[in-house]
C-alpha positions in Angstrom: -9.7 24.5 -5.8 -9.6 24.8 -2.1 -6.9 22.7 0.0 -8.9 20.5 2.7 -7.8 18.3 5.1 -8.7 15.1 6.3 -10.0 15.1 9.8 -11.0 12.5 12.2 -14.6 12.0 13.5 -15.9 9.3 15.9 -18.7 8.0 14.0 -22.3 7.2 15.9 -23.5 3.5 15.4 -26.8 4.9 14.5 -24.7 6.0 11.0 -23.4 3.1 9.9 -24.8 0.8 7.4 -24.0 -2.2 8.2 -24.5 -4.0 4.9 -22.6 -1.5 3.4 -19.7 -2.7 5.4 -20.4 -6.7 5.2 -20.1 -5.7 1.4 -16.9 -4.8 1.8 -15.9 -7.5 3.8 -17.6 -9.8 0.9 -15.4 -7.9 -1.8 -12.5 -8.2 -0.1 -12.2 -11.9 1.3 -11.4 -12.7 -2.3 -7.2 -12.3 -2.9 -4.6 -14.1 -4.3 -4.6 -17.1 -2.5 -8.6 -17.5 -2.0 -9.7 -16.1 -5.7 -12.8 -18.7 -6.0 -15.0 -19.5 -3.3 -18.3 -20.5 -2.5 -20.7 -19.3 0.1 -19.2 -21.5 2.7 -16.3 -20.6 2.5 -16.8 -16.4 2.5 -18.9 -17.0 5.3 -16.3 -18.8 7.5 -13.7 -16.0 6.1 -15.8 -12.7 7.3 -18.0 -14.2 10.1 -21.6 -14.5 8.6 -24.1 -17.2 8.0 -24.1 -19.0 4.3 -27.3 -17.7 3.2 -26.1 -14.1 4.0 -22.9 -14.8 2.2 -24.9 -16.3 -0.8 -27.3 -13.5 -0.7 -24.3 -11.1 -1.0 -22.6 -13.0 -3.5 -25.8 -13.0 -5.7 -25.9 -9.2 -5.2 -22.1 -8.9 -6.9 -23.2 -11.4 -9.8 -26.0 -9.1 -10.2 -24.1 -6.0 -10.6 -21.4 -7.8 -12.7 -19.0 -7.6 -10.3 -18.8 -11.3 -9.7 -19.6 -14.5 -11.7 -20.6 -18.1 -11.0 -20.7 -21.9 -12.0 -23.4 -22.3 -9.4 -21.3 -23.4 -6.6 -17.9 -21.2 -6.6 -18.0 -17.3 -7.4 -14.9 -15.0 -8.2 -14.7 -11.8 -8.7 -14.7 -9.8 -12.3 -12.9 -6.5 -13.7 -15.8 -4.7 -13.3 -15.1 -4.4 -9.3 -11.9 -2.5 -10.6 -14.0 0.6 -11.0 -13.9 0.9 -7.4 -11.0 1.5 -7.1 -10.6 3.9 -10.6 -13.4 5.9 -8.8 -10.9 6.6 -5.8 -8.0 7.2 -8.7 -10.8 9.7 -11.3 -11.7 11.9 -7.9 -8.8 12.1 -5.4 -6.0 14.6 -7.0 -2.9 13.6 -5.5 -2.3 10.2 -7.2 -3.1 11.4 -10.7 -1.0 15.1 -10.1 1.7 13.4 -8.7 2.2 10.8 -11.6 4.4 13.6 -13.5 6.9 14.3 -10.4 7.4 10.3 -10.7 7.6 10.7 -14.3 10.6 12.8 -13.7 12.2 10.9 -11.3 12.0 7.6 -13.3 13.4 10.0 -15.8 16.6 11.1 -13.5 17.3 8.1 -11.6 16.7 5.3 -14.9 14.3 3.1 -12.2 11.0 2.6 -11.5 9.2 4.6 -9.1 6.1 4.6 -6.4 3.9 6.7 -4.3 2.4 4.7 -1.5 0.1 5.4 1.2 -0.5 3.2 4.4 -4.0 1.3 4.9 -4.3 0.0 8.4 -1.1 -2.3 8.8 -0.1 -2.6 5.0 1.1 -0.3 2.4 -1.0 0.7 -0.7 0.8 1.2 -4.0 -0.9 4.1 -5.3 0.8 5.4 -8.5 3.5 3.8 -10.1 6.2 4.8 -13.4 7.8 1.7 -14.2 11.8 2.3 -15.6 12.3 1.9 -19.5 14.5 -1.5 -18.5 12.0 -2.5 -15.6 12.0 -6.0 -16.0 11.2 -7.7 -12.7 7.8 -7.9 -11.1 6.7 -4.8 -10.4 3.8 -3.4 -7.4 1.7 -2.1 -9.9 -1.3 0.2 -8.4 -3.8 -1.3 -6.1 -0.8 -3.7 -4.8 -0.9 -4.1 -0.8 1.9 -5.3 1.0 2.9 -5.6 4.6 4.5 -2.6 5.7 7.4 -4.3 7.2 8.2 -6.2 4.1 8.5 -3.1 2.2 10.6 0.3 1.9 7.8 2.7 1.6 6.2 0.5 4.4 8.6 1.3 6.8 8.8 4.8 5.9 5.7 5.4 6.6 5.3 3.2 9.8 8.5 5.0 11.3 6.2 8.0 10.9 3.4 7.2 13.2 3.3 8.4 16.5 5.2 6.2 19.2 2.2 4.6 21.0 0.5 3.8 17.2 4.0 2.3 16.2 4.1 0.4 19.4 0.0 -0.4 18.8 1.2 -1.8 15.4 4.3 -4.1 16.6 1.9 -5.5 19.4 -0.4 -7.1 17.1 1.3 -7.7 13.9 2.6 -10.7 12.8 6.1 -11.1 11.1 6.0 -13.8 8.4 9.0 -14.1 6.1 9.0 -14.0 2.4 12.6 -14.5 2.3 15.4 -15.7 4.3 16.5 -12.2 4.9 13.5 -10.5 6.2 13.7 -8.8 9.4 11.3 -11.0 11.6 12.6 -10.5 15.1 10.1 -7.5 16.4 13.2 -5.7 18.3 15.3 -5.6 15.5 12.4 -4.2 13.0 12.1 -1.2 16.0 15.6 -0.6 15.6 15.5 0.1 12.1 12.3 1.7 11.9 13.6 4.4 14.6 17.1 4.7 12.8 14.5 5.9 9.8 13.4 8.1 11.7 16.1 9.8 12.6 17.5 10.3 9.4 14.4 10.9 7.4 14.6 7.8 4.6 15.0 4.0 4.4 17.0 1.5 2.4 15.9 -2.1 2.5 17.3 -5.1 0.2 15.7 -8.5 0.4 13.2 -8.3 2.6 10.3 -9.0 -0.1 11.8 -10.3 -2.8 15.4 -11.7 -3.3 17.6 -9.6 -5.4 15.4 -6.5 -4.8 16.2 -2.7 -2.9 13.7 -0.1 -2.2 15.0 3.4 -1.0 12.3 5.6 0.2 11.0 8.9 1.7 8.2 10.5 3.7 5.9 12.6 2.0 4.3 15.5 4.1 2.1 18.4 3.6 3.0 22.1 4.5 1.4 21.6 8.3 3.5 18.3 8.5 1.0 16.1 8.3 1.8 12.6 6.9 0.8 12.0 3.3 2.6 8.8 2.1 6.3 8.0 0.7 8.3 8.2 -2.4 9.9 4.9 -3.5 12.5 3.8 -5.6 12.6 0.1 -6.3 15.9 -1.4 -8.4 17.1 -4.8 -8.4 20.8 -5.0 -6.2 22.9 -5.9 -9.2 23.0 -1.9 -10.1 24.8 -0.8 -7.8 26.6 -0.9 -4.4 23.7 0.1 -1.3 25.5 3.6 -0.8 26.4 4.4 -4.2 22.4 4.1 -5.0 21.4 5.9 -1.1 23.4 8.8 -2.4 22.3 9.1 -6.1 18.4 8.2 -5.2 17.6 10.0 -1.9 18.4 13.4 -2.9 16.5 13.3 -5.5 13.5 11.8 -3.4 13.8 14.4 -1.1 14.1 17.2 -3.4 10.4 16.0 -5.1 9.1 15.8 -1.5 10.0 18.9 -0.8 8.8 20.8 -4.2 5.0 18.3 -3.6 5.2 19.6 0.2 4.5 23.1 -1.2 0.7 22.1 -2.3 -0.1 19.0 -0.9 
């Protein structure tokens, strides 16, 4: 099959379909925090009127991608096929679930592929460790990108005035005492990333937790996503796990960089 590569395209109003996008919007105001709500409540969340938001709502219970007790909705399984029809057709996160097979393998701990999506990073394939016992970012899994390894890695990546875009607007909000939440200090470590091509970060989402991670490129050097390793602290000193982990990283990066 023939290598493409993505390319950007302004896109004419004139080509958008709108309620193709306040779908979206619909799907997504549902999360963690806000997994039943009624009409109202979308409609304050995504900036519609109520009977739109009800109108939309009564489309997803149609489809069976939502359900209702005649006031609240929530969403069902069913809109996980959304997201299996990105995993069935692109071929990177379903060729690259052997190299992390292998690396699981080598290094006894559970590893990611990650990609960024606007100003969080998407956990795209995971192979969790035979002794994984903690919590794991399972696939689908969005996290801010400063809270996380791969996050980082792949912020660091961006182009200066998109890095500095990013820091202008996002927000820093701990989720332990120990993440980095001063925007000076987060610049500092994203640019010592950058000059030496991985990152190592303990704490910052999760007490107890390290991620070590790497950039994942394609043969013209264009940014794909990043390699992760995720381990609790307790194995291991920070640079006795840097040196067994990011070879072994950068050596898979290096062997996907050939077809990717």
């Amino acid at each position: 099959m023939k290598k493409t590569e993505p390319i950007d395209i302004d896109v004419a109003q004139r080509d958008i379909v709108e309620a193709l996008v306040t779908g979206i919007a619909v799907i997504t105001a549902f999360n963690d925090e806000h997994a039943r709500l009624t009409a109202t409540a979308v409609a304050e969340r995504i900036g519609i009127s109520r009977s739109a938001a009800r109108r939309y709502l009564l489309t997803l219970v149609h489809t069976g991608m939502a359900v209702t007790d005649g006031r609240v909705f929530w969403l069902t399984a069913k809109v996980l096929t959304l997201g299996r029809s990105y995993l069935d057709s692109a071929r990177l996160p379903r060729a690259i679930v052997p190299y992390l097979q292998h690396l699981t393998a080598q290094l006894q701990e559970s590893t990611n592929y990650s990609v960024l999506e606007r100003d969080d990073v998407v956990y795209v394939s995971r192979v969790n460790a035979p002794r994984h016992v903690a919590p794991g970012f399972e696939p689908g899994t969005r996290l801010p990108a400063y809270a996380s390894t791969a996050g980082r890695v792949l912020l660091a990546a961006l182009p200066e005035d998109e890095l500095q875009a990013y820091l202008a607007r996002v927000e820093l909000v701990p989720f332990t005492h120990m993440t980095v939440l001063d925007k000076d200090q987060l610049l500092r470590e994203l640019q010592g990333i950058r000059a030496q091509g991985f990152g190592v970060t303990e704490n910052q989402y999760e007490l107890g937790m390290r991620g070590i991670s790497v950039p994942l490129k394609s043969r013209r050097g264009r940014l794909i996503g990043a390699l992760s390793v995720s381990m609790t602290i307790s194995n291991g000193s920070t640079a006795e796990a840097t040196a067994k982990c990011v070879p072994a990283l950068q050596a898979t990066a290096n062997t996907l960089m050939l077809w990717v």
